[in-house]
N, C-alpha and C positions, 0 to 999 in steps of 0.2 A: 373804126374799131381796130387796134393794134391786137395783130396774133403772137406780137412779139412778146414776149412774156419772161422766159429766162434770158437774165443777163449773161453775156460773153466772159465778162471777166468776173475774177471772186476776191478781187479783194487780197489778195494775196495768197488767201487762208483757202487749201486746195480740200483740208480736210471737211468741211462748210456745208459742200455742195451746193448745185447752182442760188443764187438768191430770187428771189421770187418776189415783182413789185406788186401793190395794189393794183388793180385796173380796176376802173370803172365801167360798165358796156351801158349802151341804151337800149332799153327790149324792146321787143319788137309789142307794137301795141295794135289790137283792133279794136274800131270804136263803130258799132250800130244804132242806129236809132229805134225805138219803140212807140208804144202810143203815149205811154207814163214821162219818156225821156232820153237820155243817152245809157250806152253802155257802154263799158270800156274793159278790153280784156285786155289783159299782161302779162305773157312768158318770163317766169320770172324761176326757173329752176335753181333748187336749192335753197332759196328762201324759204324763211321760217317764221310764225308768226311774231316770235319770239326778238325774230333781225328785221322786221317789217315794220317802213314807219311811212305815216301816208297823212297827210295833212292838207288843209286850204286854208290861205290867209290872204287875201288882197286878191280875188278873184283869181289864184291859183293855188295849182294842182299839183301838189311833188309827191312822189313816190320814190322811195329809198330802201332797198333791202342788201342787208348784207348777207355774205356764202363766206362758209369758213370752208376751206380744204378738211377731208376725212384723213388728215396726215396725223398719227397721234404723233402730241408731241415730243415723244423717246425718239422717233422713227429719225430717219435722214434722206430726205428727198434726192434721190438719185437720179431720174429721168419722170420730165413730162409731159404728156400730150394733150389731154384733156385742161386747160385753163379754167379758174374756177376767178371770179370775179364781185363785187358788188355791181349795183342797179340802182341808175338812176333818171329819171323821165320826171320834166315837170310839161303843164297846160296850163294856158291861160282860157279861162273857162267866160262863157256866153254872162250876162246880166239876167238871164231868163234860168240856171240852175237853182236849184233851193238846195243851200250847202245844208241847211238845217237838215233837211231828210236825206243826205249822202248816205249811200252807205256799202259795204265792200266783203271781200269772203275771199281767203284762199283756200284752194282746193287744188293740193297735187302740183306745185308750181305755179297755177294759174290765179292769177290777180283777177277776181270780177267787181269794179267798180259801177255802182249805179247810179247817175248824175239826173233826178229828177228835175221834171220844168217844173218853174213856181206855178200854184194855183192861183189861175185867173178867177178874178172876183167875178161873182155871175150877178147881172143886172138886178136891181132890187128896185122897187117904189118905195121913194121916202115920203112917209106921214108930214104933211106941211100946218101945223098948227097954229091959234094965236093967241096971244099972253089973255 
């Protein structure tokens, strides 16, 4: 993860102020297990439900939030310390999750994904008949 964030040079144009690239970071994730299945938390500050996109296709997992700076845009960025970034974390998830019953919630920053095991078939006696 680069802290580097403002460029050195501006381009010429001193009036500008520093320029400021996209970054990307990878959050930091905790993943527990239950009796129901996995859980998966994700510090994901600044995201909004709104810049949160969270998907499974081909037995993975991406998680995508974007953070906009609280810079309005009249203002002119003069000095900064705090870096503000998008998120992105993908998983290659187990054959044993039921993507069907995924399901997820943020709250305050925090991503809780709930990665249920599929329901094992329980033993049955099958009725053997004849024509």
């Amino acid at each position: 993860m680069s802290n580097e964030i403002v460029k050195a040079s501006r381009s010429g144009n001193e009036d500008a102020g520093p320029q400021v690239d996209p970054v990307v970071y990878t959050p930091p994730i905790d993943i527990f297990e239950t009796p129901e299945g996995l859980v998966l938390l994700a510090d994901l500050p600044g995201v909004t439900l709104e810049s949160l996109e969270l998907q499974v296709q081909d037995n993975k997992l991406t998680l995508y939030g974007k953070v906009q700076p609280d810079i309005p845009s009249e203002a002119r960025l003069i000095h900064q310390e705090y870096a503000v970034g998008h998120f992105l974390r993908s998983f290659i998830l187990s054959d044993e999750v039921d993507h069907e019953r995924i399901t997820a919630k943020l709250n305050q920053g925090v991503l809780e994904v709930v990665l249920p095991q599929l329901r094992k078939s329980e033993p049955r006696r099958i009725q053997v008949t004849t024509e």
